[in-house]
N, C-alpha and C positions, 0 to 999 in steps of 0.2 A: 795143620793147625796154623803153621804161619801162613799161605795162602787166604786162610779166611783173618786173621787180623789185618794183614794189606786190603785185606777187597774190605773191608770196615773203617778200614782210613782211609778210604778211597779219598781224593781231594780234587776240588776244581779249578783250574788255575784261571787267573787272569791273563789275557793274552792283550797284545800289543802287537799287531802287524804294520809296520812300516812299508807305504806303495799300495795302489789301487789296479799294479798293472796285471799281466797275466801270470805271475808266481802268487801275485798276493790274493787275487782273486781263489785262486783255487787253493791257498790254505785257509782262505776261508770254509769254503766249502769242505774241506778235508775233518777239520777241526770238527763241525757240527755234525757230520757223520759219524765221529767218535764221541760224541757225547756231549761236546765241548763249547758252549752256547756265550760266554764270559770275552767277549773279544769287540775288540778297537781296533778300527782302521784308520791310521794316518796316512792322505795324502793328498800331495803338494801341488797337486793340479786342482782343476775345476770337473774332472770327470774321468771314469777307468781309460783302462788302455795303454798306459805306460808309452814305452815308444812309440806303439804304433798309435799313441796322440799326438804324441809331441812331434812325428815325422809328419809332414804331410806334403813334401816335395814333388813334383810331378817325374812319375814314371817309380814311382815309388811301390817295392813289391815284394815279397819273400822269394828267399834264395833253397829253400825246403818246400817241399809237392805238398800243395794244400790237403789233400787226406790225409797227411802225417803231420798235419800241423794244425792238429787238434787237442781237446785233451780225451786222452782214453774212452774215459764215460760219455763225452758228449760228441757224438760224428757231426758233420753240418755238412746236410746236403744241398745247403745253399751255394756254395762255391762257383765262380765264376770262370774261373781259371785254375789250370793244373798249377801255376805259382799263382797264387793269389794277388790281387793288388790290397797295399795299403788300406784303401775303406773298407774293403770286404773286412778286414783281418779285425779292421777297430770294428766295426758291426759284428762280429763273429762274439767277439770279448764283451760288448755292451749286452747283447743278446743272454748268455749265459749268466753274467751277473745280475740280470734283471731276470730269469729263470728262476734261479738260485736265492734271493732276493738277496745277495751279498751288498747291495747299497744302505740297506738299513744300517749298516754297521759300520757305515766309510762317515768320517769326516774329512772334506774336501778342503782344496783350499789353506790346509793347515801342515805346517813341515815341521818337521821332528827337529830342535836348535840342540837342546841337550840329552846325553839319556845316561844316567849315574847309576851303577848299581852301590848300593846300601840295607846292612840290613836283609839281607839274602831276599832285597826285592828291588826291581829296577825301577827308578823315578825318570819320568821324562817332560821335559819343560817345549811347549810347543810355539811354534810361531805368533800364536794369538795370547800368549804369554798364560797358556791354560797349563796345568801340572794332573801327569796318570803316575799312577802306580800301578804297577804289573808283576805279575810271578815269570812269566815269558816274555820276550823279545822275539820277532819274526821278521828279519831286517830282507822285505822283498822287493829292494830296491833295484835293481838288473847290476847290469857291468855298463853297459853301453847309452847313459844319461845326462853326463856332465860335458857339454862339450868341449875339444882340447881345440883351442885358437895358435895357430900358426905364428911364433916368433920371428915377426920380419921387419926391418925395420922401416919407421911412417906407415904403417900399416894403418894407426889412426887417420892420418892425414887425407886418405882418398877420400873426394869429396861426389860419388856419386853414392849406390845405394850399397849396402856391403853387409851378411849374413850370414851363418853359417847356415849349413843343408837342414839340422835339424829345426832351426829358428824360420821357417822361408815365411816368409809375407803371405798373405792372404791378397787372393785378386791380382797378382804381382802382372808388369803390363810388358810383354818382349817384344812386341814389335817394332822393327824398327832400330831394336838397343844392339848394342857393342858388351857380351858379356864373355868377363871371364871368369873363369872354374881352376880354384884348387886342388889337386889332388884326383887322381886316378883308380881309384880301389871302388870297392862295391855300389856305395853312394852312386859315386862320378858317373858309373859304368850307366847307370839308371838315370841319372838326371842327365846327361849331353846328347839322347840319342832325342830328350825331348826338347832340350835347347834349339837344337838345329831347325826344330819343323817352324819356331815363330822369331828368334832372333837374327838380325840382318849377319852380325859373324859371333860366331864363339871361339874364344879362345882355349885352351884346355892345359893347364901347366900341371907337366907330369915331373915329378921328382924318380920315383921307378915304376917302369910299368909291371903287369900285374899278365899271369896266366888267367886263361879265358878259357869257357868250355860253352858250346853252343846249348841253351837252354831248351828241349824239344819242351815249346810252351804249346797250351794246348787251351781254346774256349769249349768249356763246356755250356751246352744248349739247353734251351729248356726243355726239350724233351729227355735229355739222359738228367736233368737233376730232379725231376717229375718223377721216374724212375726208382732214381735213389732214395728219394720218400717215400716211396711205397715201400721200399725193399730197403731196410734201415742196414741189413747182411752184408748187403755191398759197400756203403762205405764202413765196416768193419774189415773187410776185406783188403779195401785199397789203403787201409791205413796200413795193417800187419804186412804187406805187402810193399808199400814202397818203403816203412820199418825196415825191413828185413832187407830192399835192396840198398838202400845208403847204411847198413851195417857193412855190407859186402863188399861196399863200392869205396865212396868217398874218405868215410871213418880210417879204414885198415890201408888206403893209399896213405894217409895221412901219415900212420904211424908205421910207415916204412915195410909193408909188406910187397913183396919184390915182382909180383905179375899184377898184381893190381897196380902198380906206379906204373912199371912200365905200358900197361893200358893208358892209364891217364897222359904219361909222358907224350903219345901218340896222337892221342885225341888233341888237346891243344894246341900242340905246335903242327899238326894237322889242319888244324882251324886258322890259324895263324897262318901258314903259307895258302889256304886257298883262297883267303880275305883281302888281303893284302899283297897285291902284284908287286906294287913297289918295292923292289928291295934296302932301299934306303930307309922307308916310312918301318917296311918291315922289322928292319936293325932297332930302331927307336924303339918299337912297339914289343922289343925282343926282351925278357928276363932273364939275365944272370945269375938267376937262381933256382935250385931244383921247385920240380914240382908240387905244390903244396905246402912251400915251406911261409908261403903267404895263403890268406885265404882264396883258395878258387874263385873266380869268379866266373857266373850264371848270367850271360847275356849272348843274341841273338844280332844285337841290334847296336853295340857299340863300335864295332871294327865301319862298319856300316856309316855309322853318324860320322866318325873319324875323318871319313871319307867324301864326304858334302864339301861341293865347293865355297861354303860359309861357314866352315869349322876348318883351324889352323892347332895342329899339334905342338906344342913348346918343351923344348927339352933344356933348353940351357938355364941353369939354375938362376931363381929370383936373387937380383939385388938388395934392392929395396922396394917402397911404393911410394909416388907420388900421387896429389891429388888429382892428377889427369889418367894417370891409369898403373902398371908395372911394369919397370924397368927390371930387364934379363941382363944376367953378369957379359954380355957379350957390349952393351951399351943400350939395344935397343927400348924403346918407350912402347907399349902396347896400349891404347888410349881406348878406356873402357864406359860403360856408364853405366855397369852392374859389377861388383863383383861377390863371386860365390863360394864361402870357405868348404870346402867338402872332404875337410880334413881330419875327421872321426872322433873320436871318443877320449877322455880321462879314462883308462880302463883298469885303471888297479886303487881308483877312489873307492867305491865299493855305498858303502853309505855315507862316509864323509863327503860334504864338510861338516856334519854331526860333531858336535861333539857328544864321542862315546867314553864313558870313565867306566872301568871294570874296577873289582876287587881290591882295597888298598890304596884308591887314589890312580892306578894303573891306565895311561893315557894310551889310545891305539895307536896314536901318531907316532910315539914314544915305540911302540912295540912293532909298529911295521917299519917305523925307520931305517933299518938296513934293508930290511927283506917281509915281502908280504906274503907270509906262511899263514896254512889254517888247518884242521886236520879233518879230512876226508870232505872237504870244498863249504864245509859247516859249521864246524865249533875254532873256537880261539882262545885258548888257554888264556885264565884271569879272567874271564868276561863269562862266567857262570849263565848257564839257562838264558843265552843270546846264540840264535842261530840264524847264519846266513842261510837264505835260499837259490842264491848263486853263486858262492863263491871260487878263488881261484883253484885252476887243475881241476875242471868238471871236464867232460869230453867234448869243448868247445868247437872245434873243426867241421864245418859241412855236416852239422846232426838240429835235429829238432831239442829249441832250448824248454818246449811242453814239457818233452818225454824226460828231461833231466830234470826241472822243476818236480816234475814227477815221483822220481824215484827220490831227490832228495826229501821230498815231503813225507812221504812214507818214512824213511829213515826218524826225522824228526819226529813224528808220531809216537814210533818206539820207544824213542829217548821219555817223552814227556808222558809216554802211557808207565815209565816206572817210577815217575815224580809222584805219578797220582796214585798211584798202588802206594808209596812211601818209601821204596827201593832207593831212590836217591832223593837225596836234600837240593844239591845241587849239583846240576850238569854239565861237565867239564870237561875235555880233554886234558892227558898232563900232557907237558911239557916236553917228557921223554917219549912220549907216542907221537906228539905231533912232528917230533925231530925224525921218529924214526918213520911216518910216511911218507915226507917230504924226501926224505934220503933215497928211500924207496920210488920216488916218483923219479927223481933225477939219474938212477941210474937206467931206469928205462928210455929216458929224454936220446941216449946215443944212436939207439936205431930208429928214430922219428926223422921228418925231414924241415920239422922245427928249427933246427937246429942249422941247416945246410944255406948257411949265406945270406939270410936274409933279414930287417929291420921290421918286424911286425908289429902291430899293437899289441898282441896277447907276450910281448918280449917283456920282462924286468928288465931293470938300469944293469942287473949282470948277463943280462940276454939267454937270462933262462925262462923258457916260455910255462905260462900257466896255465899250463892245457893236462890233458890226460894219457901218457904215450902208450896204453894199453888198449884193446878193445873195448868195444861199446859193450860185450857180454861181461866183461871182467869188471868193470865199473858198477856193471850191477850187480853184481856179486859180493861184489865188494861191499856194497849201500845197504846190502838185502839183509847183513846179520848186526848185530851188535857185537863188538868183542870187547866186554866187560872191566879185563885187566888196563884197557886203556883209556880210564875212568880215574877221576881221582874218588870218587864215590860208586862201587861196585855192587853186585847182589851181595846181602845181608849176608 
């Protein structure tokens, strides 16, 4: 009896997704397959694709095998490359949204300033100074979109062209030029091997360098992607399959599983002494810290660039900058007439600089102030029927961020498939469950190699990493049930 008065108050919610990139695309999609046709897309560009719009640096690529860096339902047997580059990935995302026809529903161009819950419905005040009301919030903004600018000082004052990686110029002209490069990690590793082929010298200022693992990059031809459209099976195949090999491989090294490290341990520093003769150059290019406890990085081609005799490696910590180029704490002047921040992300903004106001006036700033907690990488106590679609401690390390957009959206679904039955008012984690899986997560943090020495993005200001130290199977296990008593609103 009570089954049928829920499915008779069955209710349709108003939705509000925040981001046009590849999480928000496919809640769109997810949504209308459940019934759910009542949805707004805010986003702050001119067109989908998220990063991989906003990136468009040369040598720009995924560090994940393009068949697993799809979404589940849609394989593309367009792919170019076993790592795909950059355009492929933004044509990949433009492709399915105009499949899908998830553009009817985007508003462009337009960025979320405020968003107030009141009134158990959230108000949001947008760039163009327009006002939604919504029952849902879908903040599918990424981690990795605000860029973090390097604290150095005169850093204004250089006076030739100066950009972070994700801002890069259109048309930009190397010939001939004197550039240098901030920073060492993923970005770098991608953009210096294509510095070298048109700039007279690059300079490349490393703070710590980074473990490397040789990418076996592969062009696929037209005749095997001919193939794979006929035979839709096969890339079904190579998705579940290189799935299943980076669950085995990369994931479980990460969180401290003892034959898989020492595999990787091998491979690297394997790479690393056959690369580089030099053993001085070697020492520099050497990390201090275990394996994994930074992100791997997937390149082929940067030990390689390092080594061009118009690339110069710099170790000695920047100064300052003057407008002629960067001065090294040793005294030297390095006289540029590019330079290029390649210094990553804001990674625990999340959708600020939003202002978000939950329940009572409740400011996020206020609430992540010591510590950016959330429970199960989704909900945030006080901030009722608002759910991150990436938030911290997802299993971020060397895994497909599809496959976990994925699973959290499904999660999400659940939640809001009991809003509409009438099972909940509103959707909450408490307070004590969110305490109690963050505790949970941290005590698994000691046999990860997060933790082993090293300064990473994915660190909090207490250098505890926002990552997931369990497997990739156990996270979905995790996502796959509801446990109701950690609800401030439970079944009836």
């Amino acid at each position: 009896m009570a089954s049928q008065v829920n499915k008779h108050a069955r209710k349709d919610p108003r939705v509000v997704i925040i981001g046009a990139g590849m999480s928000g695309i496919l809640a769109v999609i997810k949504l209308r397959e459940a019934g759910i046709n009542n949805i707004t897309v805010l986003e702050k560009g001119a067109s989908v694709g998220g990063t991989w719009r906003d990136n468009r640096y040369p040598g720009l690529a995924c560090d994940i095998p393009a068949p697993m860096y799809t979404y589940e339902f849609e394989p593309n047997p367009e792919w170019e490359h076993r790592f795909a580059r950059g355009p492929e990935i933004r044509r990949y995302f433009e492709r399915v949204a105009e499949k899908y026809d998830v553009l009817k529903d985007v508003r462009f161009n337009e960025e979320v300033e405020q968003c107030v819950y009141r009134d158990k419905e959230w108000h949001l005040v947008t760039s163009k100074g327009e006002v939604l009301v919504a029952d849902m919030v879908i903040s599918a903004t990424g981690v990795l979109h605000h860029p973090s600018y390097p604290d150095i000082e005169g850093l204004e004052s250089f006076s030739g062209q100066q950009f972070h990686s994700s801002r890069w110029p259109e048309k930009l002209d190397l010939k001939g030029k004197r550039v240098g490069i901030i920073g060492t990690g993923s970005t770098s590793a991608q953009i210096v091997p294509e510095l070298v082929k048109e700039a007279a010298e690059v300079v490349v200022f490393q703070r710590t360098p980074h473990w490397i693992i040789p990418a076996p990059d592969r062009k696929y031809n037209t005749k095997l992607r001919n193939k794979v459209r006929k035979n839709p099976r096969l890339s079904k195949f190579a998705y579940w399959g290189y799935t299943r090999f980076m669950e085995l491989t990369f994931t479980r090294a990460v969180i401290g599983k003892k034959y898989t490290r020492m595999m990787f341990n091998l491979i690297v520093k394997l790479n690393l002494k056959r690369s580089i003769k030099d053993p001085q150059l070697r020492s520099k290019l050497t990390p201090d810290y275990a394996v994994g406890c930074k992100r791997i990085i997937f390149s082929t081609k940067f030990y390689d660039a390092i080594l061009r005799s118009n690339c110069q490696l710099v170790t000695e910590g920047i100064d300052h900058v003057e407008s002629e180029g960067i001065v090294t704490e040793d005294g030297k002047c390095h006289d540029l007439d590019i330079l290029v921040l390649a210094t990553g992300f804001k990674s625990f903004n999340f959708m600020r600089p939003m202002q978000l106001t939950g329940r009572n006036g409740l400011d996020i700033n206020e609430v992540w102030e010591e510590k950016v907690q959330v429970y199960r990488s989704t909900l945030i106590p006080g901030f009722p029927n608002f759910f991150l679609m990436f938030g911290p401690n997802a299993p971020i390390g060397n895994f497909s961020v599809i496959a976990m957009s994925e699973v959290v959206n499904r999660y999400i679904l659940k939640l809001i498939e009991r809003w509409r039955n009438g099972e909940m008012q509103e959707i909450e984690a408490t307070v004590k469950a969110t305490q109690e899986y963050n505790a949970y997560i941290k005590q698994g943090m000691g046999n990860t190699v997060c933790v082993k020495g090293c300064n990473s993005w994915y660190l909090d200001k207490d250098g505890d990493p926002a990552v997931w130290p369990y497997t990739w199977r156990h996270w979905v296990d995790t996502m796959s049930a509801l446990k109701l008593a950690d609800f401030t609103e439970g079944a009836p």
